[in-house]
matplotlib code that plots the C-alpha trace (Angstrom):
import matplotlib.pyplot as plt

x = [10.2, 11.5, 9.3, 10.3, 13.8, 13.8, 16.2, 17.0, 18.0, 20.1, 20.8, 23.5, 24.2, 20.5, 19.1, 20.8, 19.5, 17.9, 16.2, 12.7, 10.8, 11.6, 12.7, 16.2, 19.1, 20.5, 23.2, 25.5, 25.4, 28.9, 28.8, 26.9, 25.3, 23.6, 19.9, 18.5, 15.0, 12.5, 9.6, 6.4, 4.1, 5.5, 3.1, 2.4, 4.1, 0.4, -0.5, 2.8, 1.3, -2.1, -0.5, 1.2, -1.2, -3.7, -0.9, -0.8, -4.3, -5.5, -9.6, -10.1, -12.9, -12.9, -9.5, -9.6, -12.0, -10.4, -7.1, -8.7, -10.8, -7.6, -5.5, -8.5, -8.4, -4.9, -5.1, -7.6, -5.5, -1.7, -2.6, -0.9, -2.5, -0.9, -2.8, -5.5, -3.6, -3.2, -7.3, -7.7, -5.3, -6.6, -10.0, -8.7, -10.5, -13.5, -12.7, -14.0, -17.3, -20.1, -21.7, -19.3, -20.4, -22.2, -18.9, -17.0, -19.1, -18.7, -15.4, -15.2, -17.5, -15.0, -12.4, -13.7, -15.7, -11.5, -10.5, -12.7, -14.8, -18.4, -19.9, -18.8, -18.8, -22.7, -23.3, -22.1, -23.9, -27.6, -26.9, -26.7, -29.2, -32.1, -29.8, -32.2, -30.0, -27.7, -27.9, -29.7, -26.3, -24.7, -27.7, -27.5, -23.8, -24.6, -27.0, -25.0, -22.1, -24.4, -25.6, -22.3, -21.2, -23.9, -23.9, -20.8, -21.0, -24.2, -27.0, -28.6, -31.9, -31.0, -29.0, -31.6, -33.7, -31.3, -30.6, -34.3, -34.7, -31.5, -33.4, -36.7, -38.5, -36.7, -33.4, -34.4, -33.3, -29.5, -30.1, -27.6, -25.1, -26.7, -29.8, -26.6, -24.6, -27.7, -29.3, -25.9, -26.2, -29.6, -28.1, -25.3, -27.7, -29.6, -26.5, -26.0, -29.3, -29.4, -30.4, -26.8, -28.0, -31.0, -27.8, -25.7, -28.6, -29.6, -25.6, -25.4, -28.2, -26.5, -23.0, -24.9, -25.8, -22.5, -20.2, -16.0, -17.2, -14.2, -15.6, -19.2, -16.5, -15.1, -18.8, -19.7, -15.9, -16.3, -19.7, -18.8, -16.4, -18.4, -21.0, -17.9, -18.0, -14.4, -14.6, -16.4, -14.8, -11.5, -12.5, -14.2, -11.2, -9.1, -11.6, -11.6, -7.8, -7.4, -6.3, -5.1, -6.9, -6.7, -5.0, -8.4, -9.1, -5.1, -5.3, -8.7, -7.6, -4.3, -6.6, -8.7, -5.5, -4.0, -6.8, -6.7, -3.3, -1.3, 0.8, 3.0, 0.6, -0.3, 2.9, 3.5, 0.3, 1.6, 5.4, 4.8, 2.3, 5.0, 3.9, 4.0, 0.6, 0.0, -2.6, -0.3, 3.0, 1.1, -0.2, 3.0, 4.3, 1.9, 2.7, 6.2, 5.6, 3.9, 6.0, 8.9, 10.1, 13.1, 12.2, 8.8, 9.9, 11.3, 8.2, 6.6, 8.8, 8.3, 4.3, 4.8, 7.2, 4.3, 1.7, 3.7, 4.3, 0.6, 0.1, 2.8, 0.7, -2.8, -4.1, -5.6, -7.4, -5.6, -6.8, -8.0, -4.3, -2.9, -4.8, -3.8, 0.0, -0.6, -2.4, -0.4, 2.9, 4.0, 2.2, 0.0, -3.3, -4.5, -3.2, -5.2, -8.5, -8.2, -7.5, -10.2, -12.8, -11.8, -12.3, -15.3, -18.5, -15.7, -14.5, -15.5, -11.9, -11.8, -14.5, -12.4, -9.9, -11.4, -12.5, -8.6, -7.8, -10.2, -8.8, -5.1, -4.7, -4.1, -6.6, -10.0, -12.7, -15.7, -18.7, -22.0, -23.8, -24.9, -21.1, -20.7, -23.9, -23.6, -20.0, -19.9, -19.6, -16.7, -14.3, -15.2, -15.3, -12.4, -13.4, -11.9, -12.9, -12.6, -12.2, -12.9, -14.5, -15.3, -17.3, -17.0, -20.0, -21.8, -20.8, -17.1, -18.4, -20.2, -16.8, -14.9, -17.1, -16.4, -12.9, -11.8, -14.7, -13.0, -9.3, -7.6, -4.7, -2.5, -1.5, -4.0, -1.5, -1.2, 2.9, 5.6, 7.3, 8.1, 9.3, 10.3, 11.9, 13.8, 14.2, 16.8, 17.5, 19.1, 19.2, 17.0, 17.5, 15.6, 15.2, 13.1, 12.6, 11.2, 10.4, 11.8, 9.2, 7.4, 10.1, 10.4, 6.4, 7.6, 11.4, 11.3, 14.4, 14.1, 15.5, 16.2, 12.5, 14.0, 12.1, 14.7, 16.5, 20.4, 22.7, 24.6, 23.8, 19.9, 20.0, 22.6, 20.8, 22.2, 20.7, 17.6, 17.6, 17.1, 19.3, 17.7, 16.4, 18.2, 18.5, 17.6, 19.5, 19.7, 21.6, 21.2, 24.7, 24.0, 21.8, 21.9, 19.6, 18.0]
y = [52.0, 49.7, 49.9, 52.6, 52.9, 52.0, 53.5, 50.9, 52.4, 49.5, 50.3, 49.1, 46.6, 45.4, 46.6, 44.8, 44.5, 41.7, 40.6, 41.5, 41.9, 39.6, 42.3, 43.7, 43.5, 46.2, 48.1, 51.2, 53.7, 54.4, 58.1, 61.0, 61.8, 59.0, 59.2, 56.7, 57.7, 59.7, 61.3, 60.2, 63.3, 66.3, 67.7, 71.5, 74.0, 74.7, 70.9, 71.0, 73.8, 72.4, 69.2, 71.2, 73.2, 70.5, 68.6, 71.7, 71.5, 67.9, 68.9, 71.2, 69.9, 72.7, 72.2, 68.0, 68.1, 70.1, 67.7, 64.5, 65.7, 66.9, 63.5, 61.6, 63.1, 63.1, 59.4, 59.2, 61.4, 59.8, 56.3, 56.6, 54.9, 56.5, 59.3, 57.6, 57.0, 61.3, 61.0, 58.8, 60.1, 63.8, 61.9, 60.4, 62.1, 61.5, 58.1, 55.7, 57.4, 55.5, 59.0, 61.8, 64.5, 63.8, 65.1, 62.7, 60.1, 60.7, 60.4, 57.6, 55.7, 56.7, 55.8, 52.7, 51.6, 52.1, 49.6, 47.3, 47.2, 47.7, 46.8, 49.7, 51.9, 51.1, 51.2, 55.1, 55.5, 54.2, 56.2, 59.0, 58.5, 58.9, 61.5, 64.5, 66.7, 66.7, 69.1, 67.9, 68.1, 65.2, 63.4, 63.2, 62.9, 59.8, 58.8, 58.7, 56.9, 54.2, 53.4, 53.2, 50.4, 49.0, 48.6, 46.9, 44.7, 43.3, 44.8, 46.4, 46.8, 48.9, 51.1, 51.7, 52.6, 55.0, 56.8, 56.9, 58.9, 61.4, 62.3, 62.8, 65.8, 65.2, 66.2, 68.4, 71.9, 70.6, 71.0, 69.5, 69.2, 65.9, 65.2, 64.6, 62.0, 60.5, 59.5, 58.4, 55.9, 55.1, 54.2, 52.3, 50.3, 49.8, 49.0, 46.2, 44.6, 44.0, 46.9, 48.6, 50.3, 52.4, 53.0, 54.5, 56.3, 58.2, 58.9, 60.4, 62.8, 63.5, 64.3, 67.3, 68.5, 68.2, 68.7, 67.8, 65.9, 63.6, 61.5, 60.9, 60.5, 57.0, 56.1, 56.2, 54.8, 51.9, 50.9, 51.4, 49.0, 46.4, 47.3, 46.2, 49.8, 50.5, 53.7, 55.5, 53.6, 55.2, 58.5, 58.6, 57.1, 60.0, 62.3, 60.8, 60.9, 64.2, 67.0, 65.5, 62.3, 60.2, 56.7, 54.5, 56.5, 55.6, 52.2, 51.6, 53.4, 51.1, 47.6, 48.9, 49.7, 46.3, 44.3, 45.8, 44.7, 48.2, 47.7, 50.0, 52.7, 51.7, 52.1, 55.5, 56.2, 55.1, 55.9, 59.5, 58.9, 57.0, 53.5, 53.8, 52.8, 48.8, 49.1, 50.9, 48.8, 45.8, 47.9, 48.4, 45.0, 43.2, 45.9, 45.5, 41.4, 41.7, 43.5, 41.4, 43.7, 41.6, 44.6, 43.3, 40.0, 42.9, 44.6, 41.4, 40.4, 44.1, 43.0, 40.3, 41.9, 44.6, 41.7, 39.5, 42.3, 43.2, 39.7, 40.1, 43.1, 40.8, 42.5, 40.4, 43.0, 42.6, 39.2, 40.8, 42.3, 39.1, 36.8, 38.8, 38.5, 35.0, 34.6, 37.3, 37.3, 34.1, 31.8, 30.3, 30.3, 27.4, 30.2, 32.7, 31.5, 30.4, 33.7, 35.3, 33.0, 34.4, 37.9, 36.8, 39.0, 42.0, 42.3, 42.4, 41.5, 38.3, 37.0, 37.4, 35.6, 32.6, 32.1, 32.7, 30.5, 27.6, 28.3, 28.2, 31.5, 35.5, 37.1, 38.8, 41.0, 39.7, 40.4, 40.7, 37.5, 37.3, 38.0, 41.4, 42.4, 41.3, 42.4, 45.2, 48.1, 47.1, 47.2, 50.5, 51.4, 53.8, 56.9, 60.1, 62.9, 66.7, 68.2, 72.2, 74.4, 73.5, 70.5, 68.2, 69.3, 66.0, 64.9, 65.5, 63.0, 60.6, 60.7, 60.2, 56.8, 55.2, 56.2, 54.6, 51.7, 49.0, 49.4, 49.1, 47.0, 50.1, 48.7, 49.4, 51.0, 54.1, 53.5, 51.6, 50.9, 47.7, 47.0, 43.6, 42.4, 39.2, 38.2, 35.7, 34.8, 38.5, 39.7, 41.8, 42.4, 44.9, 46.4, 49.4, 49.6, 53.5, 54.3, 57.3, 59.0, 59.0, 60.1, 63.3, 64.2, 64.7, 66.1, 67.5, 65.3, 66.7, 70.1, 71.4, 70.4, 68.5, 65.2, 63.3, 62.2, 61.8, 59.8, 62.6, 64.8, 64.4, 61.4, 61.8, 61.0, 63.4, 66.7, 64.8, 64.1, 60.4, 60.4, 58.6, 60.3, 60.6, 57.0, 55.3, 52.0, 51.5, 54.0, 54.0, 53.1, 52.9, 53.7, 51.7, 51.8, 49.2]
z = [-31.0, -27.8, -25.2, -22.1, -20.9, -17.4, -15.1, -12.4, -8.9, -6.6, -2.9, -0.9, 1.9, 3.1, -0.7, -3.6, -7.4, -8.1, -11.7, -11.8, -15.4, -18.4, -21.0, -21.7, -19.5, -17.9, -19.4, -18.6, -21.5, -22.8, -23.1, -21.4, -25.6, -25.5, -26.1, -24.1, -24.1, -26.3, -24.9, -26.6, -25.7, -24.0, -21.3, -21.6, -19.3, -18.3, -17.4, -15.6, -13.0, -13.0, -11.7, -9.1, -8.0, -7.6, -5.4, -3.2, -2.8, -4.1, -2.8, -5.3, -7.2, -10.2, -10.6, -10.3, -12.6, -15.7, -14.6, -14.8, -18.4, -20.1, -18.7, -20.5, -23.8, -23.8, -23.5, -26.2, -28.6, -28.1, -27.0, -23.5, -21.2, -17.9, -18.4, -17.5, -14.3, -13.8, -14.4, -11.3, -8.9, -10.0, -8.4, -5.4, -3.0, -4.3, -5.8, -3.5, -2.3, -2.8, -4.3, -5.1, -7.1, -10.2, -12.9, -10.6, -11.1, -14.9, -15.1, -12.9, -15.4, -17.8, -16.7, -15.4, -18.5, -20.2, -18.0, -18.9, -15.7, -17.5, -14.0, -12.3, -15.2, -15.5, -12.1, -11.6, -15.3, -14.2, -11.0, -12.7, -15.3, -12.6, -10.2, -10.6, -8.9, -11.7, -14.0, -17.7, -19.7, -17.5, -17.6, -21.1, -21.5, -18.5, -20.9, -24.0, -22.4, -21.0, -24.5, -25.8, -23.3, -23.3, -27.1, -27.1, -24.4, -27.0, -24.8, -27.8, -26.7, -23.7, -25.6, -28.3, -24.9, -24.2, -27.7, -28.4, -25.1, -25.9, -28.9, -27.3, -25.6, -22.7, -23.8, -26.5, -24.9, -25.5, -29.5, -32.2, -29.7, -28.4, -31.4, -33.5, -31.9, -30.5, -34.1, -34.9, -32.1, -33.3, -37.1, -35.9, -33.8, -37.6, -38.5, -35.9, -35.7, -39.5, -41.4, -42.8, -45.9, -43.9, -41.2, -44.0, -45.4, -41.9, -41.0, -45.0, -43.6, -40.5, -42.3, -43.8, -40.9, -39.2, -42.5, -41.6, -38.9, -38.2, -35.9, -37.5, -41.2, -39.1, -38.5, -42.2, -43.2, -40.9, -42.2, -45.8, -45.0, -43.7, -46.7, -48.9, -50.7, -50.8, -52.9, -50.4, -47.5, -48.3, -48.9, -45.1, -44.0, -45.5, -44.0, -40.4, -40.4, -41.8, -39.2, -35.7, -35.5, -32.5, -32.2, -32.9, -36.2, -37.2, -36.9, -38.2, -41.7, -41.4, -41.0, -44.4, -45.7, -45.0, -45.7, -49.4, -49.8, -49.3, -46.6, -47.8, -47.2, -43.8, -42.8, -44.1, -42.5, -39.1, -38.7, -38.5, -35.3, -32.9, -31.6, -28.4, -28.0, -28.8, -31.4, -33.7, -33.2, -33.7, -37.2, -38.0, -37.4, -39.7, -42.1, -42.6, -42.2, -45.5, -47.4, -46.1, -43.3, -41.2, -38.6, -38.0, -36.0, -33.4, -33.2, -32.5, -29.5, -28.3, -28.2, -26.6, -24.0, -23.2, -23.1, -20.9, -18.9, -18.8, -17.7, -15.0, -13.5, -13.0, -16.5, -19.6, -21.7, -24.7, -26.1, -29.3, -30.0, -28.6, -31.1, -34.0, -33.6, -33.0, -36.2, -38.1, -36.7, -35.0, -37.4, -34.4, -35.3, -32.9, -30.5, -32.0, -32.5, -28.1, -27.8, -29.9, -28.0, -24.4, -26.5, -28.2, -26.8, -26.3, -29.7, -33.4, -33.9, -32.2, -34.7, -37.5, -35.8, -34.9, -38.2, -39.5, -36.7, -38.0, -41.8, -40.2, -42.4, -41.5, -40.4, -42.7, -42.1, -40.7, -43.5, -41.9, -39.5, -36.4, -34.5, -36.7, -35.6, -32.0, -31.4, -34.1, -32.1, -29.7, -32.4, -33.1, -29.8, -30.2, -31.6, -31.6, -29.9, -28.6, -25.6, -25.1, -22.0, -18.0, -19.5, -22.3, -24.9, -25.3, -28.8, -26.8, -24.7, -26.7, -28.5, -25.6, -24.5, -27.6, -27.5, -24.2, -23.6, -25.5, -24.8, -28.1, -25.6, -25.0, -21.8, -19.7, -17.4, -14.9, -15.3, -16.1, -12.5, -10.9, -7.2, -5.9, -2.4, -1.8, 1.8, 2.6, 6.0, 7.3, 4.0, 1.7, -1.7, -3.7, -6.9, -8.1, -12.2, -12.7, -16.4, -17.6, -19.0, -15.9, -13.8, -16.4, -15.6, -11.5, -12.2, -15.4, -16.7, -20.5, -19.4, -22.9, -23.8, -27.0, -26.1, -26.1, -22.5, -22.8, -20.0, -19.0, -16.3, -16.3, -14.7, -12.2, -9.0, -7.1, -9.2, -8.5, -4.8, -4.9, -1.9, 1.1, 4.1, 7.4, 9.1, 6.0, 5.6, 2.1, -0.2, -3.5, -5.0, -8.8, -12.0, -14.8, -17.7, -20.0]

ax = plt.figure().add_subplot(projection="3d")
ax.plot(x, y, z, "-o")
ax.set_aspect("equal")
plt.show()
């Protein structure tokens, strides 16, 4: 898939268009058919009103709050990271208070902890942790995602600190809704710190308790990985990807599946889910690269668009991704192995790929040592989740932490829009670049509710009052698309 159609507004006589972002040129679709953008994820007719309601009235905490939770686990389940940017701005009023309610402060952590700010993340987390004010299920869901970042920013001793307490007296009112995922964090900190076979032993245990557990089936599938047991590694993998999986569990079952040679498996595993989010296109790219896909140099430059674009925007949280397409894809591996080093204490993936970078070869699973261990949980730092009720239950959470802490590089973006102004002397040129698919979550382009947005009529900026105000100076004069 491209990456977002941008339609490109150019006002007249002070405002003229000017080149802005490195990717396709412009171009004027030749009939009103034309399909020149498919929706990845439609929004419900119900999130629709939420949104508007909540811009009627933007202090309503109740309401903020079931916003900016469904906005996260949409992001956790398509990949998208703009919804991540609906999360935030459904916080904005209490965003930048130096205490705002305690389920603020959760989500904040959350979101922040996505974006790779583990500093602020942990500083709303320890708050929180000792806030007793808040009630005992955000404690431990504070608790629970404290452990998790801390675990895979290779603070392991903290975060045993932490799991230990979740399955303690202290928390023991909240039942197998918390014991559960908190002895799983205990077993994959085993795991970590040297002791796999005892891990896989305790989370076997814990899979009875908690039978067609998807999340918990990753755990397991990951670690029989590692353990080299390919048998029950795919198996897990089938289970954890079974049902509506999220985009983490996809392209963990498509590395396994790569890494055993069946890239055409992978690939059937991955068309069906859209690749709009990086982690998958870049799946997809070293899948068809191996079985001699011409399609996967595309893919390539379409990652290195987003990255370049990423860069463009002040962000560099996707040095993992980056290092395998230079390894895999562009044949770079000096590249590579740089690039795992800036990611190395972030990622388990950057391990592998310094040491495919030192062998000049494609990248390999990392088996075991003292970098597994260390930086074995950021990799898996993208587990799926649920989401149900007022509150997240705290497996939801738990769930939620590791899916969003690491960042699988899915842009790490609230939006794809782009605004630049070039004075010269008396003259101002400027050019506004509006993605699509955000301008259909504020005017409803996709009237039909097809997902697919067409030239004709939908974008005519008239039926969409683009029109300056009253004394405005610039008039937009043309839309072109690209």
């Amino acid at each position: 898939m491209a990456p977002p159609t941008f339609i490109r507004l150019a006002a007249g006589w002070l405002c003229a268009a000017i080149g802005l972002v490195a990717t396709a040129a412009p171009f004027t679709p030749r009939g009103d058919e034309v399909i020149v953008e498919r929706l990845p994820a439609r929004e419900s007719a119900e999130t629709r009103r939420q949104r508007a309601a909540l811009a009627r009235d933007p202090a309503q905490l109740p309401l903020a709050l079931a916003t900016a939770r469904a906005a996260i686990e949409r992001a956790r389940q398509h990949g998208d990271p703009r919804e991540l940017g609906l999360a935030q701005a459904a916080l904005k009023p209490w965003w930048a208070q130096p205490a705002p309610p305690a389920a603020v402060r959760l989500l904040r952590a959350t979101i922040r902890q996505s974006q790779h700010d583990f500093d602020g993340a942990l500083a709303d987390l320890d708050a929180l942790a000792v806030d007793a004010t808040a009630p005992l299920p955000l404690r431990a869901q504070a608790r629970l995602t404290r452990a998790t970042v801390r675990r895979v920013t290779g603070r392991l001793e903290p975060a045993e600190d932490d799991c230990r307490a979740l399955a303690g007296p202290d928390f023991a009112s909240l039942g197998a809704a918390l014991s559960v995922p908190a002895r799983a964090c205990l077993a994959e900190l085993r795991s970590l710190r040297g002791q796999p076979r005892e891990a896989a032993i305790a989370l076997t245990a814990l899979a009875r308790e908690a039978p067609a557990d998807g999340w918990l089936a990753l755990v397991r599938a990951e670690l029989a990985q590692r353990l080299g047991d390919h048998v029950r590694a795919e198996a897990l993998f089938r289970e954890a990807t079974a049902g509506t999986p999220g985009v983490y569990a996809i392209a963990a079952r498509a590395d396994w599946l790569i890494e055993r040679g069946r890239a055409a498996e992978a690939l059937a595993l991955i068309e069906p889910q859209g690749v709009d989010a990086d982690a998958l296109l870049l799946r997809r790219a070293i899948a068809r690269r191996r079985l001699g896909d011409a399609r996967a140099a595309a893919d390539a430059a379409t990652l290195q668009a987003r990255f370049d674009a990423a860069r463009q925007r002040g962000e560099n949280l996707h040095l993992r991704e980056e290092a395998l397409l230079a390894l895999e894809l562009q044949g770079d591996p000096a590249k590579g192995a740089g690039t795992g080093r800036a990611e190395l204490g972030a990622a388990e993936g950057a391990g592998r790929c310094l040491a495919a970078g030192a062998r000049g070869a494609g990248c390999r699973p990392a088996r075991g040592g003292a970098d597994a261990a260390r930086l074995g949980g950021h990799r898996r730092a993208h587990r799926h989740g649920r989401q149900g009720g007022a509150l997240m239950t705290l497996r939801q959470l738990f769930t939620l932490a590791l899916a969003l802490v690491a960042g699988a590089a899915q842009a790490h973006k609230s939006s794809d829009a782009y605004l630049r102004w070039q004075v010269d002397g008396a003259r101002i040129e400027q050019r506004v670049d509006i993605a699509l698919r955000d301008l259909d979550r504020e005017l409803e382009l996709d009237a039909d509710g097809d997902g697919q947005l067409r030239w004709g009529g939908a974008l005519t900026l008239e039926r969409h009052r683009t029109r300056p105000r009253p004394r405005s100076r610039c008039a937009p004069t043309s839309a072109t698309a690209r």
